[in-house]
N, CA, C and O atoms as a MOPAC input file, in Angstrom:
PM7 MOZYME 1SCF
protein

 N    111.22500 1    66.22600 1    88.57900 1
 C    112.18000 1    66.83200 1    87.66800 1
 C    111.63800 1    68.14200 1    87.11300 1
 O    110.49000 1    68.22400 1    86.67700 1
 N    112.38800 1    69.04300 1    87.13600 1
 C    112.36700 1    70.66300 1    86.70700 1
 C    112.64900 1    69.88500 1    85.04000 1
 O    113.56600 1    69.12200 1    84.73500 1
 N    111.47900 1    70.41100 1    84.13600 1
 C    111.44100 1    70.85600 1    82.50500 1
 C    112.48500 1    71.97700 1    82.16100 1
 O    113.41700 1    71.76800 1    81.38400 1
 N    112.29600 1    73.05100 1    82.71900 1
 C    112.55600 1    74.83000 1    82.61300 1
 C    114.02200 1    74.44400 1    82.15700 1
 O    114.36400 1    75.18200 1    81.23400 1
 N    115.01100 1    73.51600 1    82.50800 1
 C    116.18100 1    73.74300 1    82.29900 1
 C    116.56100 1    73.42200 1    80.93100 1
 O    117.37100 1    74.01200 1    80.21700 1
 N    115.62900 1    72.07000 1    80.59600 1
 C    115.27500 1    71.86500 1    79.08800 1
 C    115.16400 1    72.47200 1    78.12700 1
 O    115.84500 1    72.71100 1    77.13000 1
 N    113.76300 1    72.83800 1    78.68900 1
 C    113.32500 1    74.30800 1    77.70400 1
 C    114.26700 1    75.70300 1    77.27200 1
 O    114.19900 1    76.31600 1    76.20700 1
 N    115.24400 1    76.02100 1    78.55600 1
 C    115.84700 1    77.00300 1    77.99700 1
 C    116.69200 1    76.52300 1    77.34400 1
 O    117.07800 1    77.25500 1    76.43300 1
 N    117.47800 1    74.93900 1    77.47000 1
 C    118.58500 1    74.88900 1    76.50100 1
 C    118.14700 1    74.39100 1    75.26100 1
 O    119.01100 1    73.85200 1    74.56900 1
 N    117.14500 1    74.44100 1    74.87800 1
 C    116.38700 1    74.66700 1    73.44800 1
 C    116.02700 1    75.81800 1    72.87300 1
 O    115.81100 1    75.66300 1    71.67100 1
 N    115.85200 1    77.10000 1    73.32200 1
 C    116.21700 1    78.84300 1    73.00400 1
 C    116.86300 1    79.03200 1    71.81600 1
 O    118.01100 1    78.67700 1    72.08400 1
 N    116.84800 1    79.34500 1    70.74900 1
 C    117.49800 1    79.14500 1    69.57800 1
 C    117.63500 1    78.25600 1    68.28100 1
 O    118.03300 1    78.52000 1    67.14600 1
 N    117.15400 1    77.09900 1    68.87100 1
 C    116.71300 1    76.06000 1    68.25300 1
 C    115.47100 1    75.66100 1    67.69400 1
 O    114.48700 1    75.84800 1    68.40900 1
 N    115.26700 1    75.07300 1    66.40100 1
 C    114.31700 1    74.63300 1    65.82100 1
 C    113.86400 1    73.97900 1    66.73200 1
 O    114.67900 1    73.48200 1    67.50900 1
 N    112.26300 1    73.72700 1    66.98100 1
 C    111.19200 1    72.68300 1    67.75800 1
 C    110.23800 1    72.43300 1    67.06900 1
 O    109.76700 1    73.04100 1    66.10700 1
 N    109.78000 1    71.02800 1    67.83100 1
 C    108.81000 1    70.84400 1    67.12500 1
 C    107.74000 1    70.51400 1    68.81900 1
 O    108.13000 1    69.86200 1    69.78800 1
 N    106.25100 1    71.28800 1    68.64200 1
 C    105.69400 1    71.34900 1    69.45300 1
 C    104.60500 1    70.25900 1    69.33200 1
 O    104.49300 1    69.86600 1    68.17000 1
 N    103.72500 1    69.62700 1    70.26400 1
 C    102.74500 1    69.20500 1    69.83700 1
 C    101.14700 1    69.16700 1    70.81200 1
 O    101.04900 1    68.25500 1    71.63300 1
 N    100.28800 1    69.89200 1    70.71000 1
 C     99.23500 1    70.71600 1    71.46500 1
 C     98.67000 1    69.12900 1    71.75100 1
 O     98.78400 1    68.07000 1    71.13400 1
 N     97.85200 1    69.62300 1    73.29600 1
 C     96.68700 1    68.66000 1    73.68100 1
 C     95.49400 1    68.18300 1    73.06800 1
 O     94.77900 1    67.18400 1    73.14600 1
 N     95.53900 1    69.43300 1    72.32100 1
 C     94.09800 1    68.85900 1    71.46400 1
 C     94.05200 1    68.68000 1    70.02200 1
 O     94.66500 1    69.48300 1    69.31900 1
 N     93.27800 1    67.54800 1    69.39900 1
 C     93.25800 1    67.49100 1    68.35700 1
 C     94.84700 1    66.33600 1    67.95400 1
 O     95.45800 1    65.61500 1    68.74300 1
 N     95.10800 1    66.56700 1    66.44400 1
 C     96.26300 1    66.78200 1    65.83900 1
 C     97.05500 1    67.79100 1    65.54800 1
 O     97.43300 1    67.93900 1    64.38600 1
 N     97.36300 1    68.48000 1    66.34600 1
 C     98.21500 1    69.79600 1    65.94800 1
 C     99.26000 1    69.95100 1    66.56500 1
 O     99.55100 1    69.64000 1    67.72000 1
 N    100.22700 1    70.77400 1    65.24600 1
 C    101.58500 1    70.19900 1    65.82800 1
 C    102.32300 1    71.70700 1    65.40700 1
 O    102.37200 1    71.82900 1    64.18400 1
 N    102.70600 1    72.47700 1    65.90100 1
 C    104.08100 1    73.75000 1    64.98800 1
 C    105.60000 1    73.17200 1    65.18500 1
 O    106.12200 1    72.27500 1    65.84600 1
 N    106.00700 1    74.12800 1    64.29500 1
 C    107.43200 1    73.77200 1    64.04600 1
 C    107.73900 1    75.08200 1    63.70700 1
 O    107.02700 1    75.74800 1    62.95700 1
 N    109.34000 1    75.71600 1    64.50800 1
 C    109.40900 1    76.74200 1    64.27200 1
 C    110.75000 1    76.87800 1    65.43200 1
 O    111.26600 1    76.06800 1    66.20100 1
 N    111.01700 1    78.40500 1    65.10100 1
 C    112.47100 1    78.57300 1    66.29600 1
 C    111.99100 1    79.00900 1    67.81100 1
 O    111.41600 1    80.07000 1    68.05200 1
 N    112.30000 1    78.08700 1    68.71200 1
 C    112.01300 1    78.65100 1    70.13900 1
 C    112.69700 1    80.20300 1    70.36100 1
 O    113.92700 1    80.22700 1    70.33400 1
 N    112.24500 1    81.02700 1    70.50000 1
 C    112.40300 1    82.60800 1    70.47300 1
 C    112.76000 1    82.70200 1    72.30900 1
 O    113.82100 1    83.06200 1    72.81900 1
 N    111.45000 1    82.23400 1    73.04300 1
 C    111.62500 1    82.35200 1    74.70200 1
 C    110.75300 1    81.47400 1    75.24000 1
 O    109.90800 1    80.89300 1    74.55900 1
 N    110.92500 1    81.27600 1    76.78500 1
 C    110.15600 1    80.51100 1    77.26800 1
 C    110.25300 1    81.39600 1    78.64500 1
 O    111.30600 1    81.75100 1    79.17500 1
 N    108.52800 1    81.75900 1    79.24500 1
 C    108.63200 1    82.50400 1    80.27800 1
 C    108.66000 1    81.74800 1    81.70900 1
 O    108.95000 1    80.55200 1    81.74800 1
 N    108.32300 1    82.54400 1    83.00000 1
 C    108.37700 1    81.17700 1    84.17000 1
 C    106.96900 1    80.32700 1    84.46800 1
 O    106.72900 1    79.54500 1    85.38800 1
 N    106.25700 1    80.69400 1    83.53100 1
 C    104.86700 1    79.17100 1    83.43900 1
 C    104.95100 1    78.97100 1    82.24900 1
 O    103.92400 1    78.95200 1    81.57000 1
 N    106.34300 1    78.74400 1    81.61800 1
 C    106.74400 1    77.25100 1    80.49500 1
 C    105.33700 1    78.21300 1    79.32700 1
 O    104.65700 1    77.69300 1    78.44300 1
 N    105.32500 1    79.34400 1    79.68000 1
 C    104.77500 1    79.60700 1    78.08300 1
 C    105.50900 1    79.93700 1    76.87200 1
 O    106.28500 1    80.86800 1    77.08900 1
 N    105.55200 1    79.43900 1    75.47100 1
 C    106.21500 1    79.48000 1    74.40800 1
 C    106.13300 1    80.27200 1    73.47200 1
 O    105.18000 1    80.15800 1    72.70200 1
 N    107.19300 1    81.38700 1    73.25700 1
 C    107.68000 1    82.07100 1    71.94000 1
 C    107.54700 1    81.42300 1    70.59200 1
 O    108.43800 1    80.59500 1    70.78300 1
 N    107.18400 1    81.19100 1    69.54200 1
 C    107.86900 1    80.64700 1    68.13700 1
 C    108.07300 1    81.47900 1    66.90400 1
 O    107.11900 1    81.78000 1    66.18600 1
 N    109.18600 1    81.81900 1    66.67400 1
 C    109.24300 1    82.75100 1    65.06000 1
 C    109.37100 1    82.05200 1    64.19600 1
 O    110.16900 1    81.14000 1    64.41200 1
 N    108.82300 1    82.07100 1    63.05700 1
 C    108.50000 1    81.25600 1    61.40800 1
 C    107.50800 1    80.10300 1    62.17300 1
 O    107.75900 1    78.90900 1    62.01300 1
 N    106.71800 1    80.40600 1    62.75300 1
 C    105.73500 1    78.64300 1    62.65100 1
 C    104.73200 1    78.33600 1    61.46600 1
 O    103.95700 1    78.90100 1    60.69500 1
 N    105.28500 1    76.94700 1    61.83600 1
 C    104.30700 1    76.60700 1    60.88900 1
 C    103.50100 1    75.27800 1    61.57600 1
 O    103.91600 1    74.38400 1    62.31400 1
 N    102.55700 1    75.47200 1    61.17100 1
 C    101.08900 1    74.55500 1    61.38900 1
 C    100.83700 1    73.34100 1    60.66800 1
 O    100.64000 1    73.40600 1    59.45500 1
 N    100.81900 1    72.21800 1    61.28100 1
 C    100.49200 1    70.99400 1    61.17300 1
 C     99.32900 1    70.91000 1    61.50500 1
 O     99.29800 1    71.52400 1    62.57200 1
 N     98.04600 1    70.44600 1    61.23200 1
 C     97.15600 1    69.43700 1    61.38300 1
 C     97.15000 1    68.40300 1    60.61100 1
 O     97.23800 1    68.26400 1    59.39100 1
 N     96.94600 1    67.16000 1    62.13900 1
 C     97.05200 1    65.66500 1    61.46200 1
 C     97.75500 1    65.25700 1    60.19800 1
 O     97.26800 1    64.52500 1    59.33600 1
 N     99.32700 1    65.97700 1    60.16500 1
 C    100.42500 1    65.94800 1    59.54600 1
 C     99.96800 1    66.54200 1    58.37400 1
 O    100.16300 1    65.59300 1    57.61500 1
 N     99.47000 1    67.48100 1    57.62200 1
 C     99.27300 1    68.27900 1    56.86800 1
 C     99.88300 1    69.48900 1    56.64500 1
 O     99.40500 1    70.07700 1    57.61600 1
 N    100.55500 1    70.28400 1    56.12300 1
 C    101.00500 1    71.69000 1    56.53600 1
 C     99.64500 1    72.76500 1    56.19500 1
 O     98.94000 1    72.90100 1    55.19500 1
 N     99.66600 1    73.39600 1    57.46000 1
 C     98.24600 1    74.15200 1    57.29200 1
 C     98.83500 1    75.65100 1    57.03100 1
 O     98.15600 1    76.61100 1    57.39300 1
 N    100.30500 1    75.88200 1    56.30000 1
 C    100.73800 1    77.17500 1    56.31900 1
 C    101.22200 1    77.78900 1    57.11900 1
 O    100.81000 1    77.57900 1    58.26000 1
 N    102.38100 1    78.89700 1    56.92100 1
 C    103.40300 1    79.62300 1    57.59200 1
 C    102.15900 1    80.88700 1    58.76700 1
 O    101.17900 1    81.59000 1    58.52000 1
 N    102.85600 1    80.60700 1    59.82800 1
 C    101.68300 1    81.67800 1    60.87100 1
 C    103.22100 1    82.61600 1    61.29700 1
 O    102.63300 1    83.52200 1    61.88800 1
 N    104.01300 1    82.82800 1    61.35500 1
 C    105.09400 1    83.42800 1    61.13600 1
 C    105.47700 1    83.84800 1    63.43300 1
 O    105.85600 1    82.77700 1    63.90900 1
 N    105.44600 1    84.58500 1    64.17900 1
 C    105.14700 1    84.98200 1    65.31700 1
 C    104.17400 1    84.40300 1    66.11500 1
 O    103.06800 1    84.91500 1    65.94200 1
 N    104.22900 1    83.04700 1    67.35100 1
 C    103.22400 1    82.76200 1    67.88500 1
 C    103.83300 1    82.50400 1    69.25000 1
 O    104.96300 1    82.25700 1    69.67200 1
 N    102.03600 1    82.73900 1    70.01900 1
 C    102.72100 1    82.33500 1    71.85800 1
 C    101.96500 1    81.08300 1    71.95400 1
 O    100.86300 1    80.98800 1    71.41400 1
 N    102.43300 1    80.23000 1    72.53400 1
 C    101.31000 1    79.06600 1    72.85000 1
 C    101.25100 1    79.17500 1    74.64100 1
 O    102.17500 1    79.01100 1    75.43700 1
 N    100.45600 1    79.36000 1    74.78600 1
 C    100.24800 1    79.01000 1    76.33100 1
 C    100.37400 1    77.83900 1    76.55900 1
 O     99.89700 1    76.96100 1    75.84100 1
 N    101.13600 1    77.60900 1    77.75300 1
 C    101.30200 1    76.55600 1    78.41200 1
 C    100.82300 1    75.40800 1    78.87700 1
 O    101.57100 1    74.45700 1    79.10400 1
 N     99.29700 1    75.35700 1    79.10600 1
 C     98.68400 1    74.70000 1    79.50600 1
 C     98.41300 1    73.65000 1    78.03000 1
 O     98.11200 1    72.45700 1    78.05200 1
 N     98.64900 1    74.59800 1    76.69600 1
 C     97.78100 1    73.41200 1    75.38500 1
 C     99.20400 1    72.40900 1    75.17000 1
 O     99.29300 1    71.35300 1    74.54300 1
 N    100.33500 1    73.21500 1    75.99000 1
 C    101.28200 1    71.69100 1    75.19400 1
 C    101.51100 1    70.73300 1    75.69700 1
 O    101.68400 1    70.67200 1    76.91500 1
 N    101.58700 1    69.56500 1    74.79800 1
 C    101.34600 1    67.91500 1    75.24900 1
 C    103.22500 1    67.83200 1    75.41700 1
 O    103.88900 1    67.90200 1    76.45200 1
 N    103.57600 1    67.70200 1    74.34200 1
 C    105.19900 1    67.67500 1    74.21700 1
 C    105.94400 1    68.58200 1    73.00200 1
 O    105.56500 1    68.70100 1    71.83700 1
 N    107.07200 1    69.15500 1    73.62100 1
 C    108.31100 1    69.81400 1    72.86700 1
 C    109.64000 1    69.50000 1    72.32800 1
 O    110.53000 1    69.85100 1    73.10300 1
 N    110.07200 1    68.93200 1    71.20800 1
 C    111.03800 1    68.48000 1    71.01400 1
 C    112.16200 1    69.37400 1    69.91900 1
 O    111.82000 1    70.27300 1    69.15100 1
 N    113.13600 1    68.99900 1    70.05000 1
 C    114.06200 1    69.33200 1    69.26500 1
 C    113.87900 1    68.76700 1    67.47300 1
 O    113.57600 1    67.71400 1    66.91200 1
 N    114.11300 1    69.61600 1    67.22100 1
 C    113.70900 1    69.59700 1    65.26300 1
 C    114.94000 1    69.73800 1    64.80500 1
 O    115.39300 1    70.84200 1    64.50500 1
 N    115.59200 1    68.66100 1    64.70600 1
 C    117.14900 1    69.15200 1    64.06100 1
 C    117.65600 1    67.91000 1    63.23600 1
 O    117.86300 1    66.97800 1    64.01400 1
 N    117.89200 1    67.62000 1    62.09800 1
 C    118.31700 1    66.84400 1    61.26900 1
 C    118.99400 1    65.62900 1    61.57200 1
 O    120.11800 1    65.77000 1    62.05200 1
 N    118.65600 1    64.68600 1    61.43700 1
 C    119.42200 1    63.55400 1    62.08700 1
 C    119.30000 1    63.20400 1    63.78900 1
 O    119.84400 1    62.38900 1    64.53400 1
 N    118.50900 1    64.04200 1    63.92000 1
 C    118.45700 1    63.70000 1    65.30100 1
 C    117.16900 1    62.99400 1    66.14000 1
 O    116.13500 1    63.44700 1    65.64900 1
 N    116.93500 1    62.26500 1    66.98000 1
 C    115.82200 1    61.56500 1    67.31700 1
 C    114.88900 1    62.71600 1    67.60700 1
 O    113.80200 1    62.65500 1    67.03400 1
 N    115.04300 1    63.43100 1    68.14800 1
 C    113.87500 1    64.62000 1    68.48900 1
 C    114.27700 1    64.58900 1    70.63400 1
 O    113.89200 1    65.41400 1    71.46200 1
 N    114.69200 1    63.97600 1    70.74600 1
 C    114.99700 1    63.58500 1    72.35000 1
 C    116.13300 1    64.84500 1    72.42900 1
 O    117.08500 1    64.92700 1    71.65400 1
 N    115.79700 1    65.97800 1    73.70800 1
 C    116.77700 1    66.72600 1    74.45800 1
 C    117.21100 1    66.19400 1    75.58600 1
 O    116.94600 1    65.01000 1    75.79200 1
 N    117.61500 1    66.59500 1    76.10600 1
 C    118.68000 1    66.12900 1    77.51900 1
 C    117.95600 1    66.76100 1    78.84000 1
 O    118.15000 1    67.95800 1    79.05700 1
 N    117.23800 1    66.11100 1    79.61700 1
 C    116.37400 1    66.97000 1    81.14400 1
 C    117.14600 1    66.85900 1    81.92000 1
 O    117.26000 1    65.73200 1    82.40100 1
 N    117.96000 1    67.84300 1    82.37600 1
 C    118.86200 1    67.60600 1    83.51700 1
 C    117.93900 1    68.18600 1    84.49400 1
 O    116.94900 1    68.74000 1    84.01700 1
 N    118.12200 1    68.16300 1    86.31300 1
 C    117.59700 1    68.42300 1    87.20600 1
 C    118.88100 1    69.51200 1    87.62400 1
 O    118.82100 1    70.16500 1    88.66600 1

């Protein structure tokens, strides 16, 4: 299964990211996603081990540190839709 189709229909939307290492987690608006699934975020903010570690405002995460990406939207499980 192709991710990429996921990822773009999350573009606009609050996410919530969560890196390979450690406890660390941002939350913030998916801005872009390029073609090796690397990530845009405007307003992030920083979680460690559920803590808020403060507003980092503009960030890229390379691709390789993320574990999982979900949807951050009120009432909602955090689960997007992977179509192929």
């Amino acid at each position: 299964m192709n991710p990429r189709p996921m990822l773009q229909s999350l573009v606009d939307n609050d996410v919530r990211i969560r890196l390979k290492w450690g406890q660390t987690e941002y939350t913030g608006r998916l801005v872009s996603v390029d073609s090796y699934m690397n990530i845009q975020l405007s307003g992030a903010v920083e979680y460690i081990e559920g803590k808020n570690q403060g507003q980092l405002g503009q960030v890229l995460i390379r691709c390789n540190n993320v574990l999982w990406i979900s949807a951050n939207k009120e009432g909602s499980n955090g689960d997007a839709e992977m179509a192929g």
